[in-house]
PDB file of N, CA, C and O in Angstrom, chain B, residues numbered from 101:
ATOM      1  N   UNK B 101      89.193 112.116  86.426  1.00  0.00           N
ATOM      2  CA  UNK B 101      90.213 112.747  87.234  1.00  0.00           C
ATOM      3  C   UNK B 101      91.109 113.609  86.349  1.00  0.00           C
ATOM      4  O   UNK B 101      90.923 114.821  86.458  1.00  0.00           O
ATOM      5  N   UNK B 102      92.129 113.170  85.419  1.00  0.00           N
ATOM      6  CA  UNK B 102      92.540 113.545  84.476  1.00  0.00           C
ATOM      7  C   UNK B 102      91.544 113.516  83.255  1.00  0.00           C
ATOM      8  O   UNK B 102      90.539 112.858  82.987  1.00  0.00           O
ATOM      9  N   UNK B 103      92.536 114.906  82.389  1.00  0.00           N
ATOM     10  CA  UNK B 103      91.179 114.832  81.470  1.00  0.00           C
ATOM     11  C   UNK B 103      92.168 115.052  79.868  1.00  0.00           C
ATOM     12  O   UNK B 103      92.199 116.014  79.101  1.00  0.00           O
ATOM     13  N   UNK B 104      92.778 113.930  79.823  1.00  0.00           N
ATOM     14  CA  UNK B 104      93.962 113.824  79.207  1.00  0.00           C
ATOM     15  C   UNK B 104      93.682 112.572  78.354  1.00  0.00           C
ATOM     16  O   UNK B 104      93.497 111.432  78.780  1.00  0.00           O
ATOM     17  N   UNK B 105      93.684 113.063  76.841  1.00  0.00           N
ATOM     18  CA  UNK B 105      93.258 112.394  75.551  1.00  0.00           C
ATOM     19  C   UNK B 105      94.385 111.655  74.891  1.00  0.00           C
ATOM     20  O   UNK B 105      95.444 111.496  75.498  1.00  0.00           O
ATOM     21  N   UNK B 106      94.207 111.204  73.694  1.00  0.00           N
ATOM     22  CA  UNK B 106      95.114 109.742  73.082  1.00  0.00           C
ATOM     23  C   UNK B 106      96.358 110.429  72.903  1.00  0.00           C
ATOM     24  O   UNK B 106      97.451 109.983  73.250  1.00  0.00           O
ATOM     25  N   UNK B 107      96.035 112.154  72.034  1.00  0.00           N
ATOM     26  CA  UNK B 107      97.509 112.783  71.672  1.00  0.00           C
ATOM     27  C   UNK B 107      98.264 113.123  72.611  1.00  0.00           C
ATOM     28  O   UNK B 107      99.460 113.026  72.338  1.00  0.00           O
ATOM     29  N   UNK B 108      97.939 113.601  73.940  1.00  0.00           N
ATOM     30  CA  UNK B 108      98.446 114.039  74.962  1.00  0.00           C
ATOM     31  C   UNK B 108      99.182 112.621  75.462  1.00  0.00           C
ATOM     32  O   UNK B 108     100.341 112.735  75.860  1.00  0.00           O
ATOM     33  N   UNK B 109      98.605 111.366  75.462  1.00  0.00           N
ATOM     34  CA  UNK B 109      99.517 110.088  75.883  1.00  0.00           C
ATOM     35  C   UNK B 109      99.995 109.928  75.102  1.00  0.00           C
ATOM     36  O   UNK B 109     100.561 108.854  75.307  1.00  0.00           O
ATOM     37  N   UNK B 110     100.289 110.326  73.992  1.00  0.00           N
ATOM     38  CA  UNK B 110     100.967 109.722  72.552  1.00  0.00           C
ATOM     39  C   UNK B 110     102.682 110.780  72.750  1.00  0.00           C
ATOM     40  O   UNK B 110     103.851 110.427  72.595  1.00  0.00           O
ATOM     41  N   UNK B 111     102.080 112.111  73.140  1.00  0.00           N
ATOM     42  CA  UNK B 111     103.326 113.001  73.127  1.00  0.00           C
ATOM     43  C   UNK B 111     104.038 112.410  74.470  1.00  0.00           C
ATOM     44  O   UNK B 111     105.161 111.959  74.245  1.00  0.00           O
ATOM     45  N   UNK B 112     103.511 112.310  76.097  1.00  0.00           N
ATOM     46  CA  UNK B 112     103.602 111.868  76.892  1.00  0.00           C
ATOM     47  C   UNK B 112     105.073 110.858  76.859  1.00  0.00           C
ATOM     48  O   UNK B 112     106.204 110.926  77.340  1.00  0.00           O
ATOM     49  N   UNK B 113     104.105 109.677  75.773  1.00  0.00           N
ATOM     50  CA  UNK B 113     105.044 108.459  75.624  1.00  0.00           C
ATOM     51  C   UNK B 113     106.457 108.727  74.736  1.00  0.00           C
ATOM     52  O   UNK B 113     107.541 108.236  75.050  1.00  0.00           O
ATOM     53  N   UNK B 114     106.221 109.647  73.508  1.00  0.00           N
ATOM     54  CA  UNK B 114     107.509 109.607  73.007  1.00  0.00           C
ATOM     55  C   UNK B 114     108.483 110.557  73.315  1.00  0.00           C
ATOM     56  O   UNK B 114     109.693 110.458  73.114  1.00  0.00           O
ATOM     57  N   UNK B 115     107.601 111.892  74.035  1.00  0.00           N
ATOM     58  CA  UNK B 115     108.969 112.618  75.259  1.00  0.00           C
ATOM     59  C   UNK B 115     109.597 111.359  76.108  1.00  0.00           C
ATOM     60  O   UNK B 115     110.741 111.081  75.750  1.00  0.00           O
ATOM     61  N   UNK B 116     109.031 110.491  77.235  1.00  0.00           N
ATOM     62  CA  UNK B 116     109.258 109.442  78.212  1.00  0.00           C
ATOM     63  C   UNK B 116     110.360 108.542  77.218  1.00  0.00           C
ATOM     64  O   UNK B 116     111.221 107.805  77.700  1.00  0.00           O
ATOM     65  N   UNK B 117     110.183 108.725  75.944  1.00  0.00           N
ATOM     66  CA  UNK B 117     111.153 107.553  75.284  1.00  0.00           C
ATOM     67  C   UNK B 117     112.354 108.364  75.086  1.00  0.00           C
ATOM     68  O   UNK B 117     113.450 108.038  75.540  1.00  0.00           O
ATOM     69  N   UNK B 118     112.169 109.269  74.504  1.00  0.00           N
ATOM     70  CA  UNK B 118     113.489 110.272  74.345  1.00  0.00           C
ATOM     71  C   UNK B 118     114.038 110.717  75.871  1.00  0.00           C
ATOM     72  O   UNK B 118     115.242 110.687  76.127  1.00  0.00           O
ATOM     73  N   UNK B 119     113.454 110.959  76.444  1.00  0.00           N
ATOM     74  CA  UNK B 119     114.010 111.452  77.998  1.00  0.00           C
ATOM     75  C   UNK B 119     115.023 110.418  78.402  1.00  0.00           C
ATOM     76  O   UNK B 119     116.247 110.527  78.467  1.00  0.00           O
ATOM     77  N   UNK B 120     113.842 108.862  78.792  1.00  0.00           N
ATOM     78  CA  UNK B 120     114.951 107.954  79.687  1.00  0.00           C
ATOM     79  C   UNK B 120     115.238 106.639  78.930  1.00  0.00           C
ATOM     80  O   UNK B 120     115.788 105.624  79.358  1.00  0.00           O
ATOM     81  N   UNK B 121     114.629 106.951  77.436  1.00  0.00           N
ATOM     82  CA  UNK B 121     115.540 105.484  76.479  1.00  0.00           C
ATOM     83  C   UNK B 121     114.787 104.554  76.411  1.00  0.00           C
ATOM     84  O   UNK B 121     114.047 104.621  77.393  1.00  0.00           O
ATOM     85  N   UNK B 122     114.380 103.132  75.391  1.00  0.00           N
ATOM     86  CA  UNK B 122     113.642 102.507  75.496  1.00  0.00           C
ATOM     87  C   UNK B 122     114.248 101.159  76.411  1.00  0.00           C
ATOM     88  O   UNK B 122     113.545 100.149  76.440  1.00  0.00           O
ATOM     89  N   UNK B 123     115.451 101.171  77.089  1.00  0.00           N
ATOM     90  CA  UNK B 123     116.088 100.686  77.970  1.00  0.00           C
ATOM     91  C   UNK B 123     115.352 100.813  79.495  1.00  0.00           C
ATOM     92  O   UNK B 123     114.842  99.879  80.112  1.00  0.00           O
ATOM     93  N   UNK B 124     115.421 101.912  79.834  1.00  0.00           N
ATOM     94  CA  UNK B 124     114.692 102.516  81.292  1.00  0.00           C
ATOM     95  C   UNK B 124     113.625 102.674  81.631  1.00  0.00           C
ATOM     96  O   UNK B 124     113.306 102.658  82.820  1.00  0.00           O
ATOM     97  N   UNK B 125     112.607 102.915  80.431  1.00  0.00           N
ATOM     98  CA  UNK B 125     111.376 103.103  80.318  1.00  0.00           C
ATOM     99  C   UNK B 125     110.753 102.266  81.063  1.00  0.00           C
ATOM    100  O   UNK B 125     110.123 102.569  82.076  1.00  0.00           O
ATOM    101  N   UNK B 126     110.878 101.258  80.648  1.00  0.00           N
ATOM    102  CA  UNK B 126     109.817  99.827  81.738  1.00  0.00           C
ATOM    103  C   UNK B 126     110.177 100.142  83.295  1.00  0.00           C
ATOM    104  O   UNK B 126     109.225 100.241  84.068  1.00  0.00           O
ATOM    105  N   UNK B 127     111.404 100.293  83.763  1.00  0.00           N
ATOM    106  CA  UNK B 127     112.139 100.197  85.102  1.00  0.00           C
ATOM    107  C   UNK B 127     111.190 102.074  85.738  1.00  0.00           C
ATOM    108  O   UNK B 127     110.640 102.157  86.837  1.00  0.00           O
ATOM    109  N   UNK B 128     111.255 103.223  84.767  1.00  0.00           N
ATOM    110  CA  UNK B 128     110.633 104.309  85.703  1.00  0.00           C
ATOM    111  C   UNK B 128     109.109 104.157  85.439  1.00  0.00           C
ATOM    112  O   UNK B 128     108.367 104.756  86.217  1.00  0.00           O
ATOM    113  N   UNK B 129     108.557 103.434  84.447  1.00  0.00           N
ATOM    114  CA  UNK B 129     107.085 103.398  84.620  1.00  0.00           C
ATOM    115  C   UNK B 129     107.145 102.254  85.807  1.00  0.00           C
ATOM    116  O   UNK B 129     105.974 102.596  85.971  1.00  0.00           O
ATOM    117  N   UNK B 130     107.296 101.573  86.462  1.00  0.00           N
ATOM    118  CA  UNK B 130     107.394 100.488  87.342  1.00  0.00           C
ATOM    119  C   UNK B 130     107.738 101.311  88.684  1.00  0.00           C
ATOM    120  O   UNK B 130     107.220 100.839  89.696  1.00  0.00           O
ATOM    121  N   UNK B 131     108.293 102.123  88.806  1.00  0.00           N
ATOM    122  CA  UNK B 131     108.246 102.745  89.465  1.00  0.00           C
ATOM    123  C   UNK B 131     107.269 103.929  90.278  1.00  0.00           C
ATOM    124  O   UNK B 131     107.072 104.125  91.477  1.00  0.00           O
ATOM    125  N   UNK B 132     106.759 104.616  89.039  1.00  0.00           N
ATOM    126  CA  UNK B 132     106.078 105.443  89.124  1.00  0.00           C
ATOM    127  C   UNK B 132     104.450 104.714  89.152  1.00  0.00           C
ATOM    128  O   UNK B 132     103.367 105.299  89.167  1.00  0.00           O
ATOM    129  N   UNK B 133     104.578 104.057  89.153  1.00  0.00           N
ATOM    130  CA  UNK B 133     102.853 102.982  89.411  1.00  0.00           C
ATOM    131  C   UNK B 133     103.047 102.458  90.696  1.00  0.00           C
ATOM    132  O   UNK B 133     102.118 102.439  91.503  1.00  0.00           O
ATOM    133  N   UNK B 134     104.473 101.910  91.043  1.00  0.00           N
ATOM    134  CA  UNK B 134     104.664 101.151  92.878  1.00  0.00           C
ATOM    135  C   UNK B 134     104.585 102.912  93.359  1.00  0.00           C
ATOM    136  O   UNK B 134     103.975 103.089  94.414  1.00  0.00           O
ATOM    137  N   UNK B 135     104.902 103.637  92.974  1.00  0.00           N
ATOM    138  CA  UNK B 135     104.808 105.002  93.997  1.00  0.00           C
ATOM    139  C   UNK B 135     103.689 105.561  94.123  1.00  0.00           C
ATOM    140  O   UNK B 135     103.585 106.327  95.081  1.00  0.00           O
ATOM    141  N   UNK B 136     102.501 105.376  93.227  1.00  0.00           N
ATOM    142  CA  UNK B 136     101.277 105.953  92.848  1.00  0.00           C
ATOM    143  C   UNK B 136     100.295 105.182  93.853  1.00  0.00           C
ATOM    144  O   UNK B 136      99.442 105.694  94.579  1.00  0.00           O
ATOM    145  N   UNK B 137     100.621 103.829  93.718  1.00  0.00           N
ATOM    146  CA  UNK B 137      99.686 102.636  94.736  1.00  0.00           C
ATOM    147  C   UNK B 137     100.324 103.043  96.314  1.00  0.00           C
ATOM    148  O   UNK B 137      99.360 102.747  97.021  1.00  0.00           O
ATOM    149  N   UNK B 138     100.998 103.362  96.901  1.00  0.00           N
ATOM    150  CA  UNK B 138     101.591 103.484  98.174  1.00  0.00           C
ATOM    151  C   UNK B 138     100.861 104.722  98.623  1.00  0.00           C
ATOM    152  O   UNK B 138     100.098 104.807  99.585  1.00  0.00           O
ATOM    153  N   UNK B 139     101.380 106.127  97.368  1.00  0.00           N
ATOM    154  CA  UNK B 139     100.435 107.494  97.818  1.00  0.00           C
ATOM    155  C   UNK B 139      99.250 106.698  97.619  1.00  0.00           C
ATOM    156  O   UNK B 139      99.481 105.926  98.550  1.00  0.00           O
ATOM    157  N   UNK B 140      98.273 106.317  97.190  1.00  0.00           N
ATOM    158  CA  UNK B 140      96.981 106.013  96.988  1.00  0.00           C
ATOM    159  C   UNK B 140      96.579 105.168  98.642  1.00  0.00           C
ATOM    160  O   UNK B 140      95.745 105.570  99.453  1.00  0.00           O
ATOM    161  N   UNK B 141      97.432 103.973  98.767  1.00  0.00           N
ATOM    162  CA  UNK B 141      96.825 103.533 100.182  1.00  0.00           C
ATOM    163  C   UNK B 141      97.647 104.128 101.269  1.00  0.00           C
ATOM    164  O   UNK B 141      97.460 103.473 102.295  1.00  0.00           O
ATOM    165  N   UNK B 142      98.380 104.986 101.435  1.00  0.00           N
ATOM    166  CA  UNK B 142      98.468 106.187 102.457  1.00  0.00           C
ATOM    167  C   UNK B 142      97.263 107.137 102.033  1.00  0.00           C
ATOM    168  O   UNK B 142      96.951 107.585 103.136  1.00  0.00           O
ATOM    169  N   UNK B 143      96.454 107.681 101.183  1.00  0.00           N
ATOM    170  CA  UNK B 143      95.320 108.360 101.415  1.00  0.00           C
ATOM    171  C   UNK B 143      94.645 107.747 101.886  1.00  0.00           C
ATOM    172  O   UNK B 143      93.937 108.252 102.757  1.00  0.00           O
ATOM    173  N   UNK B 144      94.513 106.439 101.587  1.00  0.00           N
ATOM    174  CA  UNK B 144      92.733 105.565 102.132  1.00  0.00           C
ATOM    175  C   UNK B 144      93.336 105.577 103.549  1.00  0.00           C
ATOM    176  O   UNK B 144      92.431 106.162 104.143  1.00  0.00           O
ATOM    177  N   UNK B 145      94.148 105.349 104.355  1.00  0.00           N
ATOM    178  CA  UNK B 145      94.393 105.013 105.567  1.00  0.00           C
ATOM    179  C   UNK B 145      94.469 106.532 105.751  1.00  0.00           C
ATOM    180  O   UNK B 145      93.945 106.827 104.677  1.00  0.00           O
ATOM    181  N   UNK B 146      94.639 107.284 106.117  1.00  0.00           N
ATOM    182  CA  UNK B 146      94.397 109.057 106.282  1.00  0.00           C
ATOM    183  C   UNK B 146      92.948 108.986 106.159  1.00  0.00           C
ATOM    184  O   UNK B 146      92.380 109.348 107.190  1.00  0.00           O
ATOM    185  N   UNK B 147      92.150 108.617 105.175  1.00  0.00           N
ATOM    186  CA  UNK B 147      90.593 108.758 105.414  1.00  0.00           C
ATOM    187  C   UNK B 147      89.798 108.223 106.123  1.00  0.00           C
ATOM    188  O   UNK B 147      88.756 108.756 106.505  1.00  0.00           O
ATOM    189  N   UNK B 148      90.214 106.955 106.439  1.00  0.00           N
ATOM    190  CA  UNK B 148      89.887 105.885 107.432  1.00  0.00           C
ATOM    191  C   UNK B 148      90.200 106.606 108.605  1.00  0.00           C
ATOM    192  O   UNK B 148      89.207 106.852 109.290  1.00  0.00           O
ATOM    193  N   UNK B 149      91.413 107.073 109.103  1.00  0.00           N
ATOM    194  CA  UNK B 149      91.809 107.769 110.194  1.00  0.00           C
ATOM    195  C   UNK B 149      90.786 108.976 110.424  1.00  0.00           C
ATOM    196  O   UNK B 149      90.387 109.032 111.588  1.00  0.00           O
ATOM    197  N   UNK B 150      90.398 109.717 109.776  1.00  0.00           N
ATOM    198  CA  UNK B 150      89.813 111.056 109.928  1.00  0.00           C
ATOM    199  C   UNK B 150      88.000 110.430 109.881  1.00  0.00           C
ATOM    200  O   UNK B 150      87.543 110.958 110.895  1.00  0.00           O
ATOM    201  N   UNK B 151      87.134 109.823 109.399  1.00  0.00           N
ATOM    202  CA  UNK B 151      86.197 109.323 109.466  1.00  0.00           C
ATOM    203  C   UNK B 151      86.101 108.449 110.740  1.00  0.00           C
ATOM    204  O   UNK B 151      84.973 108.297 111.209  1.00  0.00           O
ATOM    205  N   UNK B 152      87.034 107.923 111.287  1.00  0.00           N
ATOM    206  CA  UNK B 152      87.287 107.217 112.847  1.00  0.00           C
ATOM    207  C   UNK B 152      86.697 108.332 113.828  1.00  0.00           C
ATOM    208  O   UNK B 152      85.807 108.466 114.668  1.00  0.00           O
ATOM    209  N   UNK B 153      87.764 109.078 113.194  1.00  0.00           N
ATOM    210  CA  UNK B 153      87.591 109.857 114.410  1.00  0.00           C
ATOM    211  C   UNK B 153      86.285 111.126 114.336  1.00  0.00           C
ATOM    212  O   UNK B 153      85.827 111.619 115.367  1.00  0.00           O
ATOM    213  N   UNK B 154      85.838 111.502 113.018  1.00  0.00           N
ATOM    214  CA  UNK B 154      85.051 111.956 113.280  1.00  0.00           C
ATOM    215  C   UNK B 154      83.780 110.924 113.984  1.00  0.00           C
ATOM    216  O   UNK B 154      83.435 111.381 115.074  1.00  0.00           O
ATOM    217  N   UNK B 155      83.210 109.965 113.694  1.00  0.00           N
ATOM    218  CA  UNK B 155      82.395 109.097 114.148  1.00  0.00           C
ATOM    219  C   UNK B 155      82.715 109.136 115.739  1.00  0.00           C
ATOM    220  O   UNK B 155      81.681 109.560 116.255  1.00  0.00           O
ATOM    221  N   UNK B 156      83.784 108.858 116.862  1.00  0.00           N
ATOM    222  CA  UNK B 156      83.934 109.264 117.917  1.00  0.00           C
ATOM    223  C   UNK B 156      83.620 110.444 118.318  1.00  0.00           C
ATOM    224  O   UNK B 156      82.981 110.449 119.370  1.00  0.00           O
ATOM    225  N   UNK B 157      83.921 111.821 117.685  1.00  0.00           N
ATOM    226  CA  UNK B 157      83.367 113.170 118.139  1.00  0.00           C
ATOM    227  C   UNK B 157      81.900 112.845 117.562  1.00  0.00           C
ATOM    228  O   UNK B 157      81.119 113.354 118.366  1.00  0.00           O
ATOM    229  N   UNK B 158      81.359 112.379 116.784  1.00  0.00           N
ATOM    230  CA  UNK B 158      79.801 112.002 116.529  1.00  0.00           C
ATOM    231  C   UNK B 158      79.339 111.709 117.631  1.00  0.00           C
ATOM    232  O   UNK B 158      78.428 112.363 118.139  1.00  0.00           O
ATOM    233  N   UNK B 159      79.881 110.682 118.191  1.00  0.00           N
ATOM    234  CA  UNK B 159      79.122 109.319 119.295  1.00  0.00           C
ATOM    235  C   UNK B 159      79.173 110.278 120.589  1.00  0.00           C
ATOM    236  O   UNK B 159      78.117 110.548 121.162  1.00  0.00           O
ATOM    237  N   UNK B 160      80.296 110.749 121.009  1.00  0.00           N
ATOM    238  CA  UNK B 160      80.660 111.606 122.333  1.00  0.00           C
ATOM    239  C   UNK B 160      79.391 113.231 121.832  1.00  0.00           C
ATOM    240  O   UNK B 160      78.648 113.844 122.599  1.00  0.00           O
ATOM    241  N   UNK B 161      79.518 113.365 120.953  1.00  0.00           N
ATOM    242  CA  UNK B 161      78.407 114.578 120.844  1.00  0.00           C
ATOM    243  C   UNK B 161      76.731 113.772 121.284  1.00  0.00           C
ATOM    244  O   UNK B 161      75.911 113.843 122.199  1.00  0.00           O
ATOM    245  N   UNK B 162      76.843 113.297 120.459  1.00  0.00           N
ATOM    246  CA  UNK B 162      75.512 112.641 120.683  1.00  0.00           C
ATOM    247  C   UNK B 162      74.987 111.990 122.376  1.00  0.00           C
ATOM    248  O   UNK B 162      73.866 112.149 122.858  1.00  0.00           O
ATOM    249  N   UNK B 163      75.956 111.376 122.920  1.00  0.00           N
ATOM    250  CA  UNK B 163      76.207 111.333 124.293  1.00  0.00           C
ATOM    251  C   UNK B 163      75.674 112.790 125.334  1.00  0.00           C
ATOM    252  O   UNK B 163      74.797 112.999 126.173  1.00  0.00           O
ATOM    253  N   UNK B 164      76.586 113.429 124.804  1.00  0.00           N
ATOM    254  CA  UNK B 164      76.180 114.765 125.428  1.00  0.00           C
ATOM    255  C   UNK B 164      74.493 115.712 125.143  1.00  0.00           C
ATOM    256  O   UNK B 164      73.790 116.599 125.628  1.00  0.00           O
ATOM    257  N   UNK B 165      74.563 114.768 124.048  1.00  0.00           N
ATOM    258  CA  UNK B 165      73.257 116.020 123.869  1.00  0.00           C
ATOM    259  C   UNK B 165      72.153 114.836 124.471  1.00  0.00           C
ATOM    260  O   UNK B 165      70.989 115.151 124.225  1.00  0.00           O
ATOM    261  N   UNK B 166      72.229 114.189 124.839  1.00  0.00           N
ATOM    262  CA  UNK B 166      70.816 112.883 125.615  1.00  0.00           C
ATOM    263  C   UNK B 166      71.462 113.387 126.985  1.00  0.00           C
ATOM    264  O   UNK B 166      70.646 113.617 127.878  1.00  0.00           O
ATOM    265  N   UNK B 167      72.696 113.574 127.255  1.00  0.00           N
ATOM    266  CA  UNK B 167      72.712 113.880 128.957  1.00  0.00           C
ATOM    267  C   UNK B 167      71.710 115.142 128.798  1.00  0.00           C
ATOM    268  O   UNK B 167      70.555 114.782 129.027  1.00  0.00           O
ATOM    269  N   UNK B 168      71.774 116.009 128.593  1.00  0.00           N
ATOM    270  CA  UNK B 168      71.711 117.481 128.420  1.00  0.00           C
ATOM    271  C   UNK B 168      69.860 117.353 128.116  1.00  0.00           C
ATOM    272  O   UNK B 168      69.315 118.264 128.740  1.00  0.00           O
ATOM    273  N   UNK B 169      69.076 116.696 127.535  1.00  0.00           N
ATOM    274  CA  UNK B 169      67.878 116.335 127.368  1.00  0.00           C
ATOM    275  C   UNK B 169      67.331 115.591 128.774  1.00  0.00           C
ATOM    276  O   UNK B 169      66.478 116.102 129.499  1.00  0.00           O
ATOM    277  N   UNK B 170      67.759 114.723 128.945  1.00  0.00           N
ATOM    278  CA  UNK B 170      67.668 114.091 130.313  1.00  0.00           C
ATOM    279  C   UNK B 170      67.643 115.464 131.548  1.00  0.00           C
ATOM    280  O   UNK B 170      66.747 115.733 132.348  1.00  0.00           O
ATOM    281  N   UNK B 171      68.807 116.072 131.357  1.00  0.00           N
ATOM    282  CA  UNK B 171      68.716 117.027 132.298  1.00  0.00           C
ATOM    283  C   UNK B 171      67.011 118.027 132.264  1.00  0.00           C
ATOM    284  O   UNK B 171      66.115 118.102 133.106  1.00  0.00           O
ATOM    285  N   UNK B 172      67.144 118.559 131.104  1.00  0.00           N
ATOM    286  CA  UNK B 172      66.143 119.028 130.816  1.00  0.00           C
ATOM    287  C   UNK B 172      64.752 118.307 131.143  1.00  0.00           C
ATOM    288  O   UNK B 172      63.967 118.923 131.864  1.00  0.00           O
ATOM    289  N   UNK B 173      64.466 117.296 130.759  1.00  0.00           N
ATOM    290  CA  UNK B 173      63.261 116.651 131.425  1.00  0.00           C
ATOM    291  C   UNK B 173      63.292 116.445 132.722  1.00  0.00           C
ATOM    292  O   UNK B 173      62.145 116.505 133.164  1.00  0.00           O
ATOM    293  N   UNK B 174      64.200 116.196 133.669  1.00  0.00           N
ATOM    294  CA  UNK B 174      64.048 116.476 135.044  1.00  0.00           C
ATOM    295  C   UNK B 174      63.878 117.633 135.768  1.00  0.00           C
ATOM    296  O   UNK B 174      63.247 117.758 136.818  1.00  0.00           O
ATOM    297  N   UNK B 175      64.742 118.845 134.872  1.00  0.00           N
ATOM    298  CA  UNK B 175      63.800 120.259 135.259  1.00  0.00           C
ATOM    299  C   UNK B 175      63.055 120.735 135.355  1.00  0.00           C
ATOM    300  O   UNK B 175      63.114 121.902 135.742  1.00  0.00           O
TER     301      UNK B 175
END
């Protein structure tokens, strides 16, 4: 996904230490991981939602196209 190596977490971490202190640090990484897991299962439930519903326009298509065959063989 990321394509982000040891130096890039190494600079990462000691900007994050100078920014918010080795006081705060634990409290906004704790944060930023409970905020990461919430966006993460609000996507899976958005995908679940949209795969629902495509599978219903599946089933209702498919419905229609056996009426529509049926018709046809009685013609």
């Amino acid at each position: 996904m990321f394509d982000i190596g040891f130096f890039e977490l190494l600079v990462i971490f000691i900007l994050s230490i100078i920014i918010f202190g080795p006081n705060r640090l634990p409290e906004v990484v704790r944060y930023f991981v409970l905020s990461f897991k919430k966006l993460s299962s609000q996507f899976e439930e958005i995908k679940e939602d949209i795969s629902q519903s495509l599978e219903i326009e599946e089933t209702l298509l498919d419905e229609k196209n056996k009426k529509i065959l049926k018709d046809l063989d009685k013609g």
